[in-house]
TIRO-2110 file (N, C-alpha, C; in Angstrom, 1 decimal):
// TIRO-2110
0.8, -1.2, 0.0, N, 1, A
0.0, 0.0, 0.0, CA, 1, A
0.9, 1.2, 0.0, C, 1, A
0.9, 2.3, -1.0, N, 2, A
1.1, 3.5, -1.0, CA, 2, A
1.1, 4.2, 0.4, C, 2, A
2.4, 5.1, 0.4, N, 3, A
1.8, 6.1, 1.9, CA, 3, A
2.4, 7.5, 1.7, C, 3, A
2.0, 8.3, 2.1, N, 4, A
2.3, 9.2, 1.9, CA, 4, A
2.7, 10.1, 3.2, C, 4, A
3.4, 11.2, 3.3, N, 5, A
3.5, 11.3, 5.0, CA, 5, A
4.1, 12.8, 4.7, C, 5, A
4.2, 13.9, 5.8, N, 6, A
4.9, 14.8, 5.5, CA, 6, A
6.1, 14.5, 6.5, C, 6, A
7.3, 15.2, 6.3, N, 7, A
8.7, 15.3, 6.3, CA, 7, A
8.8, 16.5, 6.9, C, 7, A
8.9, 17.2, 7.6, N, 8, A
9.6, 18.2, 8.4, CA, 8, A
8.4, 19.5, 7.7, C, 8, A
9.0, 20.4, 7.6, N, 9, A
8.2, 22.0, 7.2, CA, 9, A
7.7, 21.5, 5.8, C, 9, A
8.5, 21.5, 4.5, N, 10, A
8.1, 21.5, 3.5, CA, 10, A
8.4, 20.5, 2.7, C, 10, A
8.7, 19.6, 3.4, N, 11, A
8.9, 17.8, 2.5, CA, 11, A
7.9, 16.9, 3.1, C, 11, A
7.5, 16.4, 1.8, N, 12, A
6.9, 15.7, 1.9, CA, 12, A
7.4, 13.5, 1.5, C, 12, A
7.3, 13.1, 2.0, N, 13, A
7.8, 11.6, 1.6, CA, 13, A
6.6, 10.7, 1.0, C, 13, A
6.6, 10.3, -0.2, N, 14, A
5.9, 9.1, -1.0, CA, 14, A
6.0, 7.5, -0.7, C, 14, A
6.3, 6.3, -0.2, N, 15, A
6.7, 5.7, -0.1, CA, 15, A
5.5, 4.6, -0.9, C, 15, A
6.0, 3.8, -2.2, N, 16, A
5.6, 3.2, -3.3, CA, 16, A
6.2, 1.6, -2.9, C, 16, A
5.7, 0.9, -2.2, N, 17, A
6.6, -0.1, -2.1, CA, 17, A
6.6, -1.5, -2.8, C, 17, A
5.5, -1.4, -4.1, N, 18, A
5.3, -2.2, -5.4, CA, 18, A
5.6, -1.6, -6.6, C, 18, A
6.9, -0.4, -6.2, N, 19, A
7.2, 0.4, -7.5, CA, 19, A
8.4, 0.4, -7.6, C, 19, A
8.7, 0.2, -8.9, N, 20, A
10.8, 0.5, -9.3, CA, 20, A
11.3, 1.9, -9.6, C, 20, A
11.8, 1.8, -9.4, N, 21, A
12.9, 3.3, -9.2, CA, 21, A
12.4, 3.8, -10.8, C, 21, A
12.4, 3.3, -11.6, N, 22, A
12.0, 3.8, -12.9, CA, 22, A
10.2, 4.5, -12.9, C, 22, A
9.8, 3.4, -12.7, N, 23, A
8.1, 3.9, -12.3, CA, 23, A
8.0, 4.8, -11.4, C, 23, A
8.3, 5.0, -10.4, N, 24, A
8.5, 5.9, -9.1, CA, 24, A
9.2, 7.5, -10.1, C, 24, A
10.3, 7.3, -11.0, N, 25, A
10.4, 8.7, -11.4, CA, 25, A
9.7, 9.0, -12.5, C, 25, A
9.5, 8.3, -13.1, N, 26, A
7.9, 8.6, -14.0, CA, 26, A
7.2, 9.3, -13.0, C, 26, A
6.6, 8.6, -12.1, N, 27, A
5.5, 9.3, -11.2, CA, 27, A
6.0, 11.0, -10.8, C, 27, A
7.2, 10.4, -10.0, N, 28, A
7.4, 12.0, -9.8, CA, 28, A
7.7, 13.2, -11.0, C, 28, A
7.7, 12.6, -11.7, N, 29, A
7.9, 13.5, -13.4, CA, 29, A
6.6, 14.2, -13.3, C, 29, A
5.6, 13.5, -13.2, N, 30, A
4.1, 13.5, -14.0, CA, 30, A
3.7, 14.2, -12.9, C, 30, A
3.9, 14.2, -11.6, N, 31, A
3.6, 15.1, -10.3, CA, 31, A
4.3, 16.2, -10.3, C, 31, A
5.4, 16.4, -10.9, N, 32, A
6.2, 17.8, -11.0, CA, 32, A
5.5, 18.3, -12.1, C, 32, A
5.0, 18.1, -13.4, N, 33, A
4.1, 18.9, -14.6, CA, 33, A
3.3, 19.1, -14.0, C, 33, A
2.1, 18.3, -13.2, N, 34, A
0.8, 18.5, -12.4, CA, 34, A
1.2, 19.7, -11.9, C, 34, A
2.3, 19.6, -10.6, N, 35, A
2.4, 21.0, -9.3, CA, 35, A
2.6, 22.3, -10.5, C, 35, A
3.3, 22.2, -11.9, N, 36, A
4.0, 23.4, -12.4, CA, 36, A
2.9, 23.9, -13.2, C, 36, A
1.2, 23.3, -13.2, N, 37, A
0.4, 24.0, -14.1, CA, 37, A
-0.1, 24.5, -13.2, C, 37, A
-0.2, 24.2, -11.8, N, 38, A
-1.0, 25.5, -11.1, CA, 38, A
-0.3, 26.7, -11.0, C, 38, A
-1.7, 28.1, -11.5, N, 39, A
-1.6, 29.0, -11.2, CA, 39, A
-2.4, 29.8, -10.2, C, 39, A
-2.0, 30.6, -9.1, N, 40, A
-2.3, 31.3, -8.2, CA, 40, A
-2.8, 32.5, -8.8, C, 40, A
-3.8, 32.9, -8.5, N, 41, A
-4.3, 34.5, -9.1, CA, 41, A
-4.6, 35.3, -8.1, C, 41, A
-4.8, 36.5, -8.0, N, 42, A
-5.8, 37.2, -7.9, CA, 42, A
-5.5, 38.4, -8.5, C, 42, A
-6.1, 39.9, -8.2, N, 43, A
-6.2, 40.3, -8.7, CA, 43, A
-5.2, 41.3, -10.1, C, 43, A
-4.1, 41.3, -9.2, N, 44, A
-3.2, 42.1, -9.4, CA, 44, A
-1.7, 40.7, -9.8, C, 44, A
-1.9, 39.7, -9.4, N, 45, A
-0.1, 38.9, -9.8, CA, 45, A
-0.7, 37.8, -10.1, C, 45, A
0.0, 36.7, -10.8, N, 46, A
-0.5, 35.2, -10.7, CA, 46, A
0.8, 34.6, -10.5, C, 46, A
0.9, 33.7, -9.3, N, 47, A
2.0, 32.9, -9.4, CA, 47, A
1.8, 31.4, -9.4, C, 47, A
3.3, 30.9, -10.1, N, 48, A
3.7, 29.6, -10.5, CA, 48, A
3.9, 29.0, -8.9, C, 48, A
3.2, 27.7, -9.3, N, 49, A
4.2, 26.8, -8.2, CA, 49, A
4.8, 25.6, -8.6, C, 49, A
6.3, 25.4, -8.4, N, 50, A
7.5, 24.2, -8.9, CA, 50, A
7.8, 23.5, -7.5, C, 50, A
7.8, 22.3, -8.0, N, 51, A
8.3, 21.5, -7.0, CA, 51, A
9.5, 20.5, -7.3, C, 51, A
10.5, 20.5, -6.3, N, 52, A
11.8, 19.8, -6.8, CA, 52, A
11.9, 18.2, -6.1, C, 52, A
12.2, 17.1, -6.8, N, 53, A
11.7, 15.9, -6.2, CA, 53, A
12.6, 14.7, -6.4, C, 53, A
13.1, 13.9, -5.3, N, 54, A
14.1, 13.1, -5.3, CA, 54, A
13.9, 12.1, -5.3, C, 54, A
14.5, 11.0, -5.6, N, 55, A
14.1, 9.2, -5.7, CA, 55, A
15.0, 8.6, -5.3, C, 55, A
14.7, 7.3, -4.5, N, 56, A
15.5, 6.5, -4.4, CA, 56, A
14.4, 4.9, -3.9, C, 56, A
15.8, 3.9, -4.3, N, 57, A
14.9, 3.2, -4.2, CA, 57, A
15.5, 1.6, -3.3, C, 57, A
14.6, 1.0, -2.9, N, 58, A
14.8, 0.1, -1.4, CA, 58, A
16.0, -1.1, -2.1, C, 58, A
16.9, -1.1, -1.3, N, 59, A
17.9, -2.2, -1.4, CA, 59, A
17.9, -2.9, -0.2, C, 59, A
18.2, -3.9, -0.4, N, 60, A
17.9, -5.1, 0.9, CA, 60, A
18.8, -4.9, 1.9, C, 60, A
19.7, -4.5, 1.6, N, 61, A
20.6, -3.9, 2.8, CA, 61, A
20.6, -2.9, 3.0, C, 61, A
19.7, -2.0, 3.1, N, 62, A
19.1, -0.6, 3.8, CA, 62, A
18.4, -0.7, 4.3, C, 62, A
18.2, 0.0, 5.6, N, 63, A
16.6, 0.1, 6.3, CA, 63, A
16.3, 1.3, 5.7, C, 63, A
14.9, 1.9, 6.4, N, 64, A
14.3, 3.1, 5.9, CA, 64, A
14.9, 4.5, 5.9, C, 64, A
15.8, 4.4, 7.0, N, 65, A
16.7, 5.6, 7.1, CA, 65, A
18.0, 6.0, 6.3, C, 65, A
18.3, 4.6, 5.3, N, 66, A
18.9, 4.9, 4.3, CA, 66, A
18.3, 5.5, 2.9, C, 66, A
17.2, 4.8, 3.0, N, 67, A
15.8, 5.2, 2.0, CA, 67, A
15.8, 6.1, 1.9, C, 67, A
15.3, 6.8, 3.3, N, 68, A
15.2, 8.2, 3.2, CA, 68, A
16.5, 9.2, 3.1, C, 68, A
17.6, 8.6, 3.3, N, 69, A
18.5, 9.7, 3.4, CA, 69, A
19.4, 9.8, 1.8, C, 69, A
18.8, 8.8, 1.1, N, 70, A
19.1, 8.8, -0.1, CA, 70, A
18.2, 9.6, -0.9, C, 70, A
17.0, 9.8, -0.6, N, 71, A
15.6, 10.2, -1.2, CA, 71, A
15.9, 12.1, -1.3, C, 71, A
16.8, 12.2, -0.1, N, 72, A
16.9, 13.6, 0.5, CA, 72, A
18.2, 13.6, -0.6, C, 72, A
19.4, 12.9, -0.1, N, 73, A
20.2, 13.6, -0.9, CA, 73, A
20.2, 14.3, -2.6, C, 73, A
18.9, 13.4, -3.1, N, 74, A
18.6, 13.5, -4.5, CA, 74, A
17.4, 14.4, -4.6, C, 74, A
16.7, 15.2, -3.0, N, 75, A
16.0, 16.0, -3.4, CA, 75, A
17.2, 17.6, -3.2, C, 75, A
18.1, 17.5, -2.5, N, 76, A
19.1, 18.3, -2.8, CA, 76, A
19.7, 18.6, -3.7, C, 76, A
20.0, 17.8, -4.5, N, 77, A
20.7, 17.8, -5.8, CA, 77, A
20.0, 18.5, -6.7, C, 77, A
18.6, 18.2, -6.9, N, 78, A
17.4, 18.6, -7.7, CA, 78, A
17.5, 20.2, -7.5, C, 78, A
17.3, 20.5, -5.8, N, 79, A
17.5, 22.1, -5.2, CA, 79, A
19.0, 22.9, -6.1, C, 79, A
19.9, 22.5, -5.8, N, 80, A
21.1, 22.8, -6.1, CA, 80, A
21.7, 23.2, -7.6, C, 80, A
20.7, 21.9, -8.1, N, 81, A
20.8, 22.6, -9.8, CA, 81, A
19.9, 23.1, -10.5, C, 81, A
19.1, 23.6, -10.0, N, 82, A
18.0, 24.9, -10.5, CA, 82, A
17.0, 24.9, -10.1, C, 82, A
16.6, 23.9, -9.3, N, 83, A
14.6, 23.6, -8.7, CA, 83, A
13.9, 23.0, -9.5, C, 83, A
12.8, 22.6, -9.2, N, 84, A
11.9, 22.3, -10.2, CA, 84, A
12.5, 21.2, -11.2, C, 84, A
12.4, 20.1, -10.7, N, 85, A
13.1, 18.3, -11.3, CA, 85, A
13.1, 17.5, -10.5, C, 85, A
12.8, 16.7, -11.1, N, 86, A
13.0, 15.1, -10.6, CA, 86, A
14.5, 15.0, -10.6, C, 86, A
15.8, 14.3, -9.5, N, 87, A
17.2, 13.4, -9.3, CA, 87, A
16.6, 12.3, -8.8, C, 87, A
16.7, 11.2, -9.5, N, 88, A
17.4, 10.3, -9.0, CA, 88, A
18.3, 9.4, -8.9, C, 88, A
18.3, 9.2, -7.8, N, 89, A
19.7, 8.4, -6.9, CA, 89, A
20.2, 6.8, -7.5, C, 89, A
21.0, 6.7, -8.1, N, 90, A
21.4, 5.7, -8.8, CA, 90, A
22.1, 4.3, -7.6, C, 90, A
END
């Protein structure tokens, strides 16, 4: 079963555990186009929202805090080289 959970202030964690690292960044691809077509209006500005999004995926010799700490390093990477992208963690 899918779970979803939030992460601290502004991360949020997906956790796909019938999905391969390839399907999983598909996903987050298709969820980064979703977040980048909303527009915020009102009367006077409209703004964009981008979301930057990292992957990784379960090796038998990891627990979850490797998961996660892999998941993070590849949402930094994403931050670091311009925002708004999918990294994933090889």
């Amino acid at each position: 079963m899918d779970k979803v959970a939030r992460w601290g202030g502004e991360e949020f964690l997906i956790f796909l555990p019938e999905t391969n690292k390839q399907q999983a960044s598909h996903l987050a691809e298709k969820l980064r186009l979703a977040i980048s077509d909303i527009k915020l209006t009102n009367k006077t500005h409209t703004l964009t929202v981008t979301v930057s999004l990292g992957v990784s995926e379960y090796q038998h010799q990891s627990d979850y805090k490797d998961l996660v700490k892999q998941a993070d390093l590849a949402l930094y990477k994403a931050k670091e080289s311009g925002r708004n992208q999918v990294i994933c963690i090889d």
